[in-house]
PDB file of the backbone (N, CA, C, O) and the ligand in Angstrom, with CONECT records:
HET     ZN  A 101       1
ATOM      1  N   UNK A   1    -129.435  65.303 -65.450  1.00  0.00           N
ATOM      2  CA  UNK A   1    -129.834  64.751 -64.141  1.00  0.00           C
ATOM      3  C   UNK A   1    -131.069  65.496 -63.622  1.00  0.00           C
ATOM      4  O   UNK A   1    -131.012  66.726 -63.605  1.00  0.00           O
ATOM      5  N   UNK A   2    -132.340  64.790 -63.134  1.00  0.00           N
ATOM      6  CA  UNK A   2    -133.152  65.500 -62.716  1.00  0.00           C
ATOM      7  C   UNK A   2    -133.337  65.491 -61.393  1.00  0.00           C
ATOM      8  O   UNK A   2    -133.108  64.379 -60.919  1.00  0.00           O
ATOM      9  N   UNK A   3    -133.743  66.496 -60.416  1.00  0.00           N
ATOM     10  CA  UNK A   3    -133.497  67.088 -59.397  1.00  0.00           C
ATOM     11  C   UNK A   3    -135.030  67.042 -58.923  1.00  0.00           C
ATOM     12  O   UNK A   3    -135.831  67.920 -59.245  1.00  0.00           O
ATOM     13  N   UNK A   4    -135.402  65.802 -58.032  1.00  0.00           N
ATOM     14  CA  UNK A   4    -137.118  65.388 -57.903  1.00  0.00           C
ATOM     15  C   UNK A   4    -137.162  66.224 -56.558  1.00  0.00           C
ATOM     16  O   UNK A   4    -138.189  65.864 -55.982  1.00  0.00           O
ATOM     17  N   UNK A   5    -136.389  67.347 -55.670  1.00  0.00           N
ATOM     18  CA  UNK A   5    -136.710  68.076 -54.878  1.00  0.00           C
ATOM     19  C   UNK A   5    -136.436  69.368 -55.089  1.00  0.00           C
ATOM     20  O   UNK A   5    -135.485  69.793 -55.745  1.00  0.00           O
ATOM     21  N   UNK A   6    -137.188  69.948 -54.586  1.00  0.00           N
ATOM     22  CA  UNK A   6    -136.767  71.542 -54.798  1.00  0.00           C
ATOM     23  C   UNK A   6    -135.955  71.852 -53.644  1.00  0.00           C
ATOM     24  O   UNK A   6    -136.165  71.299 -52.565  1.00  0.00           O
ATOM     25  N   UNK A   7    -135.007  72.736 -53.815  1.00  0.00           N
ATOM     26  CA  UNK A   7    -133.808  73.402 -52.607  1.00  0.00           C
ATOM     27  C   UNK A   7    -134.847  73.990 -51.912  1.00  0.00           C
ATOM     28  O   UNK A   7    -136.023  74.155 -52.236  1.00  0.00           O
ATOM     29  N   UNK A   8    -134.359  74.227 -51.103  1.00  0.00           N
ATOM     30  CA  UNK A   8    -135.160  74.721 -49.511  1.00  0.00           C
ATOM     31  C   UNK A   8    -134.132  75.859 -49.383  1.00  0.00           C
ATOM     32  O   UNK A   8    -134.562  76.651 -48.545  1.00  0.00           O
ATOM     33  N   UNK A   9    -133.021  76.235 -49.845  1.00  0.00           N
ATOM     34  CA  UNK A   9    -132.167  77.122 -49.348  1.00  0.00           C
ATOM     35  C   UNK A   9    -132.308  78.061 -50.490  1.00  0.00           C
ATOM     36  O   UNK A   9    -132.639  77.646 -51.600  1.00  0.00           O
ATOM     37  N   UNK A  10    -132.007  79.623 -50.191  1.00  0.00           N
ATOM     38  CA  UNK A  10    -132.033  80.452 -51.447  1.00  0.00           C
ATOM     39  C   UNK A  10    -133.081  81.482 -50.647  1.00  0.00           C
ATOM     40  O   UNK A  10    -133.334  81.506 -49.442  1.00  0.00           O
ATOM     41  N   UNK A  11    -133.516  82.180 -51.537  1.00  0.00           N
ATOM     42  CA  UNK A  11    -134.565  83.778 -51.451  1.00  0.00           C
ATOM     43  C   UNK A  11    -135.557  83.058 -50.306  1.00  0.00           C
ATOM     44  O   UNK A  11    -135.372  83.438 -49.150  1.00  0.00           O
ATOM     45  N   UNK A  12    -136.740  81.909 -50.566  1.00  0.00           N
ATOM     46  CA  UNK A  12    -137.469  81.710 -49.848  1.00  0.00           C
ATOM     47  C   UNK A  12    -137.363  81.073 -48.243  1.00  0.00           C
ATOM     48  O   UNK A  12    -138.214  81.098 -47.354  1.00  0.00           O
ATOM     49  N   UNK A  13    -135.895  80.460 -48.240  1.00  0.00           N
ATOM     50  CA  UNK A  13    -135.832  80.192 -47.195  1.00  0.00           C
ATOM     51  C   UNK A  13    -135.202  81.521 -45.990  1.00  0.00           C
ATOM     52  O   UNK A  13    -135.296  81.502 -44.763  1.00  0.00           O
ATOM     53  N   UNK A  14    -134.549  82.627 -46.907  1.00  0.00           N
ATOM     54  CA  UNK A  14    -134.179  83.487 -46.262  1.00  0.00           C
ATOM     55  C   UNK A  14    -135.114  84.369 -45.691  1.00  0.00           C
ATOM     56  O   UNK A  14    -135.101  84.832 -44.550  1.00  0.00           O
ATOM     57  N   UNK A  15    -136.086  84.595 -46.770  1.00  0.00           N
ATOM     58  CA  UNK A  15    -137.502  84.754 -46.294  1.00  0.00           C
ATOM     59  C   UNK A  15    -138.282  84.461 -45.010  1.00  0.00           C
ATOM     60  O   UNK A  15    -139.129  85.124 -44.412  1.00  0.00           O
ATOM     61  N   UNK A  16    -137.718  83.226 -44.764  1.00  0.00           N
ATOM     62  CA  UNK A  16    -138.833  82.678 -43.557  1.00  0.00           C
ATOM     63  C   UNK A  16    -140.074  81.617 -44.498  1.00  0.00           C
ATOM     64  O   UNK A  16    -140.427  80.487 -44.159  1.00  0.00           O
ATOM     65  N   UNK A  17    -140.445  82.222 -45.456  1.00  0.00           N
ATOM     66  CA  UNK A  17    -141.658  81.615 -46.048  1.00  0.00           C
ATOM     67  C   UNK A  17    -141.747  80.305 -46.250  1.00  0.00           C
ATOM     68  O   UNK A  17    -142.847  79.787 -46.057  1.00  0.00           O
ATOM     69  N   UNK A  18    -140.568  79.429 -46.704  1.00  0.00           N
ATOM     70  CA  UNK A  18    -140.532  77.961 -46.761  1.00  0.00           C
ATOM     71  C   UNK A  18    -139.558  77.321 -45.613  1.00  0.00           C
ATOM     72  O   UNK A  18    -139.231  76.137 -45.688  1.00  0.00           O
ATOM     73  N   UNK A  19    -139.249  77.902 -44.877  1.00  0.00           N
ATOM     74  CA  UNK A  19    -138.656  77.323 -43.625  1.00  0.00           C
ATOM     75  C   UNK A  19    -139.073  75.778 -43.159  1.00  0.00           C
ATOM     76  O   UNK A  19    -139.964  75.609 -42.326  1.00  0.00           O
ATOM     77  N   UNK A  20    -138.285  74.557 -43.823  1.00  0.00           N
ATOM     78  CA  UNK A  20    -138.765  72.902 -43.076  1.00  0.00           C
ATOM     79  C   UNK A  20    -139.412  73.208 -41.705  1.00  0.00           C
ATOM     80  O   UNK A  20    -138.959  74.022 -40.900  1.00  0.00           O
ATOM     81  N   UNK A  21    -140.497  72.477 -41.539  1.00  0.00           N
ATOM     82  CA  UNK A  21    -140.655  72.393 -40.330  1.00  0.00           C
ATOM     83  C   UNK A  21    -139.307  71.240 -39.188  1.00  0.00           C
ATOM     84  O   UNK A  21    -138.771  70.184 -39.526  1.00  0.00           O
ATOM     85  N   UNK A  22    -139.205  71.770 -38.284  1.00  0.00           N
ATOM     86  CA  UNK A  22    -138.164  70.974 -37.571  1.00  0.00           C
ATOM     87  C   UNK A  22    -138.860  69.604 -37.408  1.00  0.00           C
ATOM     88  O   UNK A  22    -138.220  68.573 -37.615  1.00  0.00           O
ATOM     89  N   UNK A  23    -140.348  69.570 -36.987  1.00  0.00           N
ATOM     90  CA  UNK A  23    -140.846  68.369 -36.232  1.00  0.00           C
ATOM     91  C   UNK A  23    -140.607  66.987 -37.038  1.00  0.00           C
ATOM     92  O   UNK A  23    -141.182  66.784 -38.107  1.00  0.00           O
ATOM     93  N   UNK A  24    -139.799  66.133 -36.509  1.00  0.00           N
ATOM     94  CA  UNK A  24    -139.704  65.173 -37.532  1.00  0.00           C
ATOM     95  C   UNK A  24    -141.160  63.860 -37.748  1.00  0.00           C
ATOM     96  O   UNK A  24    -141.048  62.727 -38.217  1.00  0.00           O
ATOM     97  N   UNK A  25    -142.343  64.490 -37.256  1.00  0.00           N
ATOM     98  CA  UNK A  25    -143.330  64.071 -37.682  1.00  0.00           C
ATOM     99  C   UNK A  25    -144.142  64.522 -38.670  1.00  0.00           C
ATOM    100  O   UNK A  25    -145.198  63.992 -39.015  1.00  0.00           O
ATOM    101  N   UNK A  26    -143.535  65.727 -39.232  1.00  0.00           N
ATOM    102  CA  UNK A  26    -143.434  65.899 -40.800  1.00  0.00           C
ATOM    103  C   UNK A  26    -143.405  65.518 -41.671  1.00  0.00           C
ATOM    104  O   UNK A  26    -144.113  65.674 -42.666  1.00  0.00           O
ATOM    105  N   UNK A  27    -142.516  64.898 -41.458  1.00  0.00           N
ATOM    106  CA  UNK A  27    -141.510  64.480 -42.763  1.00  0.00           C
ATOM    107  C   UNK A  27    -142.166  63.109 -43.275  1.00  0.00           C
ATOM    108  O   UNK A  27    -142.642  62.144 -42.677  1.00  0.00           O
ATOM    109  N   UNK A  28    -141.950  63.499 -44.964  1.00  0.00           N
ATOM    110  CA  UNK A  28    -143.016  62.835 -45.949  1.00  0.00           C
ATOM    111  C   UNK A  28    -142.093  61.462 -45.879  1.00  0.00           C
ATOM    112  O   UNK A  28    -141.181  61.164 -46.649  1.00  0.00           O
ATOM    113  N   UNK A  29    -142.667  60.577 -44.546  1.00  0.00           N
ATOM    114  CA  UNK A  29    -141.615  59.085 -45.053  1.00  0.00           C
ATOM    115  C   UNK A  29    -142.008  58.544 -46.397  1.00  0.00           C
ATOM    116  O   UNK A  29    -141.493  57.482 -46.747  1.00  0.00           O
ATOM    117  N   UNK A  30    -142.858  59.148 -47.190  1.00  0.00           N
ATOM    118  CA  UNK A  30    -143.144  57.950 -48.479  1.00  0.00           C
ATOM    119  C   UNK A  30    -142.278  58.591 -49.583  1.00  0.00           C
ATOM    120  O   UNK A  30    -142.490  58.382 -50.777  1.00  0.00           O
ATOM    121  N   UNK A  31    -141.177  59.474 -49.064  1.00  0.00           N
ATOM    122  CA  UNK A  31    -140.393  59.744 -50.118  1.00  0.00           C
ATOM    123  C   UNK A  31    -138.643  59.428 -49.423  1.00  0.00           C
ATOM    124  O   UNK A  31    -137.553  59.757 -49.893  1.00  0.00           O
ATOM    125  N   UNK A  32    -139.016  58.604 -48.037  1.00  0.00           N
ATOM    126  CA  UNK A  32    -138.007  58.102 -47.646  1.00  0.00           C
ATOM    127  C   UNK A  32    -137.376  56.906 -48.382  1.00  0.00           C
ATOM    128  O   UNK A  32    -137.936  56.565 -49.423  1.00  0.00           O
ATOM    129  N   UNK A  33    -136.194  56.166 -47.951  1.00  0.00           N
ATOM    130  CA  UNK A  33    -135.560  55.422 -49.608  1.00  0.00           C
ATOM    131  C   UNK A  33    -135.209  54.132 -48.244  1.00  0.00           C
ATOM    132  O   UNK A  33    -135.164  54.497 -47.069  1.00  0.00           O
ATOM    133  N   UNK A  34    -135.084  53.283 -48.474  1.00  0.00           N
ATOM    134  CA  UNK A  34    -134.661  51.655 -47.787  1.00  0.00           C
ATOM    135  C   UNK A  34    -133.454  51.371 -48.217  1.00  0.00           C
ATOM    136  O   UNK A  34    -133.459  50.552 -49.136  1.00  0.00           O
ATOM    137  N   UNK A  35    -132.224  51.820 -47.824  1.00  0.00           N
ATOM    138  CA  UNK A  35    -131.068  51.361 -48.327  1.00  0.00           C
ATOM    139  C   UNK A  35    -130.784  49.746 -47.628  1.00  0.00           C
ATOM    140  O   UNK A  35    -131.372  49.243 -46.671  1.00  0.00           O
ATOM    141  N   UNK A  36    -129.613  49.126 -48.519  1.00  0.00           N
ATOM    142  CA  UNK A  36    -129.068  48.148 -47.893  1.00  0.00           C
ATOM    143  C   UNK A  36    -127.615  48.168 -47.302  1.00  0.00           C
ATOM    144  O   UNK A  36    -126.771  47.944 -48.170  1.00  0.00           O
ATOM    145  N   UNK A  37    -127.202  48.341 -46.277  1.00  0.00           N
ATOM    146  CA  UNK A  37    -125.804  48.836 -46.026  1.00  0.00           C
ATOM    147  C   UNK A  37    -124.474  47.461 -46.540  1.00  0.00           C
ATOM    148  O   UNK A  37    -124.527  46.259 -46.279  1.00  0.00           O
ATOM    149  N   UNK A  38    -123.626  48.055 -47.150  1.00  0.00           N
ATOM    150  CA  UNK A  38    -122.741  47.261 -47.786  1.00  0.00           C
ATOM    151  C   UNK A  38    -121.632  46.757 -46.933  1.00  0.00           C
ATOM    152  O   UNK A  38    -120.680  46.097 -47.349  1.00  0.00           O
ATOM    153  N   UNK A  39    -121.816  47.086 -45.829  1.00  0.00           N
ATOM    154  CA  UNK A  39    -120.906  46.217 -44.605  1.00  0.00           C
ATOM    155  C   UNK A  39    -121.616  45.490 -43.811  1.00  0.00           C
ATOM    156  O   UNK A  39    -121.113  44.382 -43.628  1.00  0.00           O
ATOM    157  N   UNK A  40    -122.738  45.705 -43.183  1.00  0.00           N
ATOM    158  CA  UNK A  40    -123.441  44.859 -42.660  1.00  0.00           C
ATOM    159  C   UNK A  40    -124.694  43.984 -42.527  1.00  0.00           C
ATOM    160  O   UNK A  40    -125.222  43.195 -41.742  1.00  0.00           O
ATOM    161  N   UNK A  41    -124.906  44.633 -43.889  1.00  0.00           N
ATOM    162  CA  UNK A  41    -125.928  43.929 -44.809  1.00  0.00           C
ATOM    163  C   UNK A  41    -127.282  44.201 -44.426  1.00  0.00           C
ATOM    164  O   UNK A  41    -128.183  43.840 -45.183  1.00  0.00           O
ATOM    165  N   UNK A  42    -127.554  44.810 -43.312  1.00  0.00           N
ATOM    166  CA  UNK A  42    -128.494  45.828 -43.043  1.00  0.00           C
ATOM    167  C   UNK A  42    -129.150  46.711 -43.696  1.00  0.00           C
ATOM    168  O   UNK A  42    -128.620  47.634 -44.315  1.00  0.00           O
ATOM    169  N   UNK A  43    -130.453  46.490 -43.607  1.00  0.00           N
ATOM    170  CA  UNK A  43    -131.457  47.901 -44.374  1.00  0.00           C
ATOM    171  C   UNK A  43    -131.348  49.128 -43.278  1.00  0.00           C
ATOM    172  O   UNK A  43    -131.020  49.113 -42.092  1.00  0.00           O
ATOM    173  N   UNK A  44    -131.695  50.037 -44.022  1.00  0.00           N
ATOM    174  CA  UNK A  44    -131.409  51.444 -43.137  1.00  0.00           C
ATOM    175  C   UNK A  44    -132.197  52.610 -44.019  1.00  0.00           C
ATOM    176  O   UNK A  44    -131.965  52.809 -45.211  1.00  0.00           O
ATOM    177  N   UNK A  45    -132.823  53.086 -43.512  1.00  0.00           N
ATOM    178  CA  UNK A  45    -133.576  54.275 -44.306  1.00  0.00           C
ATOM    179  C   UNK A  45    -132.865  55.514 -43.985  1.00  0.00           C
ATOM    180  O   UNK A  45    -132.511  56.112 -42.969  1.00  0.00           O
ATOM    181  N   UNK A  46    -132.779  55.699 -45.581  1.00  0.00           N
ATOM    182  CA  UNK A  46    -132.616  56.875 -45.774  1.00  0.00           C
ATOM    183  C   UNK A  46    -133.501  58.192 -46.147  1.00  0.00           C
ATOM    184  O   UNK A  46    -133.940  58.484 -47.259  1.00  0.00           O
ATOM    185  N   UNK A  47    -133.667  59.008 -44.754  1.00  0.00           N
ATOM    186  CA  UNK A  47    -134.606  59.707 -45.441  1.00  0.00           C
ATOM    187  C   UNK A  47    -134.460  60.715 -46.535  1.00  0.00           C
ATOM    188  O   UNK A  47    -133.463  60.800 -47.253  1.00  0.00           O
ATOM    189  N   UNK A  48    -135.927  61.761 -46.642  1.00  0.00           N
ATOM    190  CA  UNK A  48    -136.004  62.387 -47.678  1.00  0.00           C
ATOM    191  C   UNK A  48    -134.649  63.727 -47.203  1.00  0.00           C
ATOM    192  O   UNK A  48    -133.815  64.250 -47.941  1.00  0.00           O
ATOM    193  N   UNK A  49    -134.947  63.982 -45.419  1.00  0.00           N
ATOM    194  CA  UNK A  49    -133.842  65.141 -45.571  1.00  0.00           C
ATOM    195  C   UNK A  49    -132.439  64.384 -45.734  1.00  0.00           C
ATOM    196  O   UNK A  49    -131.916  64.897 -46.723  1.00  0.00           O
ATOM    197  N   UNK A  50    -131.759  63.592 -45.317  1.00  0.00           N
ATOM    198  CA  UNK A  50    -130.455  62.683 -45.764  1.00  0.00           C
ATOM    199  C   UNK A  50    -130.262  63.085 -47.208  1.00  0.00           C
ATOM    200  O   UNK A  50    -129.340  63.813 -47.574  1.00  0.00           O
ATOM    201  N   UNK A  51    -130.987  62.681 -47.843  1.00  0.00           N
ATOM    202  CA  UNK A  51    -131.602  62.876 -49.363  1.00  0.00           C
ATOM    203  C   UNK A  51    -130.834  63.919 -49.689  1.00  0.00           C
ATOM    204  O   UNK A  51    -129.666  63.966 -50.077  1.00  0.00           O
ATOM    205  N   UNK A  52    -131.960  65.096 -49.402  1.00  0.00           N
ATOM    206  CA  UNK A  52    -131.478  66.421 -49.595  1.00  0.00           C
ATOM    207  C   UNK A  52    -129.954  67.043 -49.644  1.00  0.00           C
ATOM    208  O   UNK A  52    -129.289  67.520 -50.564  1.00  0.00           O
ATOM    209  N   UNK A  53    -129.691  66.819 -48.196  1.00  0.00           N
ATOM    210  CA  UNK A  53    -128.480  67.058 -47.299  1.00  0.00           C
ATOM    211  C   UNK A  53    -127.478  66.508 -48.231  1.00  0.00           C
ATOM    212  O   UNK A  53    -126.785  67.315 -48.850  1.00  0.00           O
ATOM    213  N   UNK A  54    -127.305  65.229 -48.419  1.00  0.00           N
ATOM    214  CA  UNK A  54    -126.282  64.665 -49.537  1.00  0.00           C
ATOM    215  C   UNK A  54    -126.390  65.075 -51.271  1.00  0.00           C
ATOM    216  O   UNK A  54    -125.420  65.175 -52.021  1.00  0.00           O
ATOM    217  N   UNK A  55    -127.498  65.226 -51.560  1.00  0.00           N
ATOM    218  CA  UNK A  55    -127.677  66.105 -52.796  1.00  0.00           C
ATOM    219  C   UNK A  55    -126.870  67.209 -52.769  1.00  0.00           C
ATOM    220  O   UNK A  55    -126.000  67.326 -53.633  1.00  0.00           O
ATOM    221  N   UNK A  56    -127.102  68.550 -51.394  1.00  0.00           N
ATOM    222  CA  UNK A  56    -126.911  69.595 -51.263  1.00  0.00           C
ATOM    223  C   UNK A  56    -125.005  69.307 -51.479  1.00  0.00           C
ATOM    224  O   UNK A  56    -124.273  69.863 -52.299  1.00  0.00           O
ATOM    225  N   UNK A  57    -124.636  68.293 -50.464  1.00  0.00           N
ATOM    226  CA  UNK A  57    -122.854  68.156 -50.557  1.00  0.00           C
ATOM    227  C   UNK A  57    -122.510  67.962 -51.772  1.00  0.00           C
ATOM    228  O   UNK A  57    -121.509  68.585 -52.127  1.00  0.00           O
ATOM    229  N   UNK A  58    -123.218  67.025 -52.849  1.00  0.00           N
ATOM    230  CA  UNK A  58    -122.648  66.733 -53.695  1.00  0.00           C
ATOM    231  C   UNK A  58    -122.091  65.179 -53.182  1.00  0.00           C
ATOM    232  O   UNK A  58    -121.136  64.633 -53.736  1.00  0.00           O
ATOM    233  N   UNK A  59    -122.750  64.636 -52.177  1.00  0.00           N
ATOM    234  CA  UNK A  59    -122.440  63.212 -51.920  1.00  0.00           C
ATOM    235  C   UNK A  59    -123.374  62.879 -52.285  1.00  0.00           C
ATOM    236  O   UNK A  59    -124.524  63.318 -52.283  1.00  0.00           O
ATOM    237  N   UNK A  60    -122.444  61.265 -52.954  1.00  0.00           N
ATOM    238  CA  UNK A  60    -123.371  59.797 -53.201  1.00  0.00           C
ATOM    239  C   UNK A  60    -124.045  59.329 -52.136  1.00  0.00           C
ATOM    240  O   UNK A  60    -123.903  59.576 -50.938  1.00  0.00           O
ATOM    241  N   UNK A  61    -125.188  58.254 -53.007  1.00  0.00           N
ATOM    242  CA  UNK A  61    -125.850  57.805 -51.421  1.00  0.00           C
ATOM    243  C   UNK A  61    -125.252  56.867 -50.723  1.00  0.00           C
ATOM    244  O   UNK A  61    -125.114  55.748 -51.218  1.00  0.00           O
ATOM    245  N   UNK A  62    -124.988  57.033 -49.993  1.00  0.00           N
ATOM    246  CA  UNK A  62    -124.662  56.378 -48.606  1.00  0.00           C
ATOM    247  C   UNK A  62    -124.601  54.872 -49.237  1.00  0.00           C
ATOM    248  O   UNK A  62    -125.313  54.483 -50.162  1.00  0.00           O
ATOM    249  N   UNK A  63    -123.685  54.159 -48.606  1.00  0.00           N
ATOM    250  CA  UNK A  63    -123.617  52.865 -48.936  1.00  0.00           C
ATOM    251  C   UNK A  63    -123.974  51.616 -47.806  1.00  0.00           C
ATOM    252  O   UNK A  63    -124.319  50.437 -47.877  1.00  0.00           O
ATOM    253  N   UNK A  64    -123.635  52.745 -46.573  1.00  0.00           N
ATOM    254  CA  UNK A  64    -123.598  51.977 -45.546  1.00  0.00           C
ATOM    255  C   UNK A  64    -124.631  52.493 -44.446  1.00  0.00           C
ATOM    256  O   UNK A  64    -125.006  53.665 -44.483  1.00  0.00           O
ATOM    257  N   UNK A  65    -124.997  51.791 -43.664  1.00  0.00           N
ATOM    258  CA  UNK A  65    -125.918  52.576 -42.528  1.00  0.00           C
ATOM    259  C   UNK A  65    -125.006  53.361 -41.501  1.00  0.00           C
ATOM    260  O   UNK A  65    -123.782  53.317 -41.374  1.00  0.00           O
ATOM    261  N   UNK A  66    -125.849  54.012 -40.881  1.00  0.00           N
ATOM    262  CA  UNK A  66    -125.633  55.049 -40.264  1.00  0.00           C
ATOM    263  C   UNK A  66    -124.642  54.815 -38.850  1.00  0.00           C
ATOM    264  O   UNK A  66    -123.835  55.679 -38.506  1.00  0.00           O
ATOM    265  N   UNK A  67    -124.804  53.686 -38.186  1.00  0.00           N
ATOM    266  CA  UNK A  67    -123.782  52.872 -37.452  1.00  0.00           C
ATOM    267  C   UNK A  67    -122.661  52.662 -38.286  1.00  0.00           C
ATOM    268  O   UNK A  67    -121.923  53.640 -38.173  1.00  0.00           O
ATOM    269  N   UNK A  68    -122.056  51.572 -39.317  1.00  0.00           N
ATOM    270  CA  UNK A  68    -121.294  51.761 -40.181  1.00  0.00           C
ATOM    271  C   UNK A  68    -120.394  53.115 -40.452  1.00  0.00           C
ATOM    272  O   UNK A  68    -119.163  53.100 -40.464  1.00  0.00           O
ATOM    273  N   UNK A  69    -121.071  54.099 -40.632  1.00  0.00           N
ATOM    274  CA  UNK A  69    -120.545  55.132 -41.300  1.00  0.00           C
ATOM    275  C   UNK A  69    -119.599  55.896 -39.935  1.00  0.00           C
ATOM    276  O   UNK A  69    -118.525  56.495 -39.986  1.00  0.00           O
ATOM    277  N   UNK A  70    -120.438  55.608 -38.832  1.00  0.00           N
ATOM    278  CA  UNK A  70    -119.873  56.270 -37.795  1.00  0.00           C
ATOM    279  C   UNK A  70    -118.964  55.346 -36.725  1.00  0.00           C
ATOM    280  O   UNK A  70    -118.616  55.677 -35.592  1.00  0.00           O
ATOM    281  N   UNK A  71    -118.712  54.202 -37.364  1.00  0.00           N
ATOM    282  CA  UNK A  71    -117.479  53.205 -37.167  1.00  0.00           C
ATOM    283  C   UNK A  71    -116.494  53.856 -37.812  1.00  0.00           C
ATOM    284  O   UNK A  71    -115.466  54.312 -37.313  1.00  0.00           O
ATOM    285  N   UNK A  72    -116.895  53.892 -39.122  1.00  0.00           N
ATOM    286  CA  UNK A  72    -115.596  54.305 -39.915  1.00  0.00           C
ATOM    287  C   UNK A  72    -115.093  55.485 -39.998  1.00  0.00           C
ATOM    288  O   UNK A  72    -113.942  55.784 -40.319  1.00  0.00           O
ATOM    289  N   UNK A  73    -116.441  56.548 -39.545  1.00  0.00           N
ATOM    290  CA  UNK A  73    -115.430  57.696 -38.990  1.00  0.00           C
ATOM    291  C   UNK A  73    -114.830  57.803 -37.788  1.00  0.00           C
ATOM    292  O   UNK A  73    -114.014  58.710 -37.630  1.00  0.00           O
ATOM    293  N   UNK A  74    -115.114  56.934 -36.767  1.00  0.00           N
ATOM    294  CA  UNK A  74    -114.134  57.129 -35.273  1.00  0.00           C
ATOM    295  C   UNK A  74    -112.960  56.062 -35.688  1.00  0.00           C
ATOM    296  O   UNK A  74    -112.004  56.110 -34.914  1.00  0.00           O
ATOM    297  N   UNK A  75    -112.843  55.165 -36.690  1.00  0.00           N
ATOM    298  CA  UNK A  75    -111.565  54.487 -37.202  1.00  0.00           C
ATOM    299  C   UNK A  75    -110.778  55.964 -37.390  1.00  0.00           C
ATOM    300  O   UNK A  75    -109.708  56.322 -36.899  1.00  0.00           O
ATOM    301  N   UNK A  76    -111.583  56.603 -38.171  1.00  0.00           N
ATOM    302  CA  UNK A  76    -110.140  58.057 -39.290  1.00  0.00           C
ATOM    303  C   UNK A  76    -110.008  58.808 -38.841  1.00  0.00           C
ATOM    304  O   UNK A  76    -109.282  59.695 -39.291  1.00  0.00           O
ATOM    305  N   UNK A  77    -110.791  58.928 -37.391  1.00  0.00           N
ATOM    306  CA  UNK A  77    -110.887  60.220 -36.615  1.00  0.00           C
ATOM    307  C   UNK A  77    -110.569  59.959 -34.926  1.00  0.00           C
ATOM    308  O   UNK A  77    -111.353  60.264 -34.026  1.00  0.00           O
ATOM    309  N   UNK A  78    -109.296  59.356 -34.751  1.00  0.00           N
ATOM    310  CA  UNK A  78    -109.419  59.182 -33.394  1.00  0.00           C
ATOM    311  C   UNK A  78    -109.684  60.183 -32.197  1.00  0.00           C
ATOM    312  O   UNK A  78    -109.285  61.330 -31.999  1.00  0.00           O
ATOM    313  N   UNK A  79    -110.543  59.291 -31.433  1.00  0.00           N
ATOM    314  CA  UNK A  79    -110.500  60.449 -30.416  1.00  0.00           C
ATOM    315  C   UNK A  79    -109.475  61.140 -29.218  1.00  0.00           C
ATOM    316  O   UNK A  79    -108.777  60.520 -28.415  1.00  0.00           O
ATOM    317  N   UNK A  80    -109.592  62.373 -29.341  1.00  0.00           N
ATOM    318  CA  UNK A  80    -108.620  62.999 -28.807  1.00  0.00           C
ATOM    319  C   UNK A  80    -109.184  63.125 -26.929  1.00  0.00           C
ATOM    320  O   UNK A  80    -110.098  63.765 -26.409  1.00  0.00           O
ATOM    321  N   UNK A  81    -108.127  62.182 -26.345  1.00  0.00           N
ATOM    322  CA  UNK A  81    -108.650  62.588 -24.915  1.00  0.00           C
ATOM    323  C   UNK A  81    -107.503  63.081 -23.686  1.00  0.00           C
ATOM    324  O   UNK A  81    -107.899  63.400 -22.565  1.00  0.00           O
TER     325      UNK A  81
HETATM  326 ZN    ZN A 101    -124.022  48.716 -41.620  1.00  0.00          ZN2+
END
């Protein structure tokens, strides 16, 4: 499996030296991805940090958009009031 980003976490980020910038006008959208969500048939971008972030878990990509996903977690996760 090849790994088209380099980790951000490790020696250099402890460093300070490669620290992401926070500003999300950074961020390289042409390595952002156009998903299609499988419940509502919706496109939804996924960006490059999503990307990362789910690489880093060891999660698949996302199937569903980001609404979707957070339906189905307040379904499994009721709220406590
Ligand atoms: Zn959806």
């Amino acid at each position: 499996m090849v790994r088209e980003f380099p980790r951000v976490r490790g020696d250099a980020a402890e460093n300070g030296a490669l620290m992401p910038p926070k500003n999300p006008t950074v961020r390289q959208s042409d390595a952002d991805e156009t998903l299609k969500c499988g419940d509502c048939g919706l496109s939804f971008v996924f960006t490059r940090g999503e990307q990362a972030f789910f690489e880093e878990m060891g999660f698949k990509r996302p199937r569903r958009c980001r609404e979707c996903r957070q339906a189905l977690r307040e379904l499994a996760r009721p709220r406590v009031s």
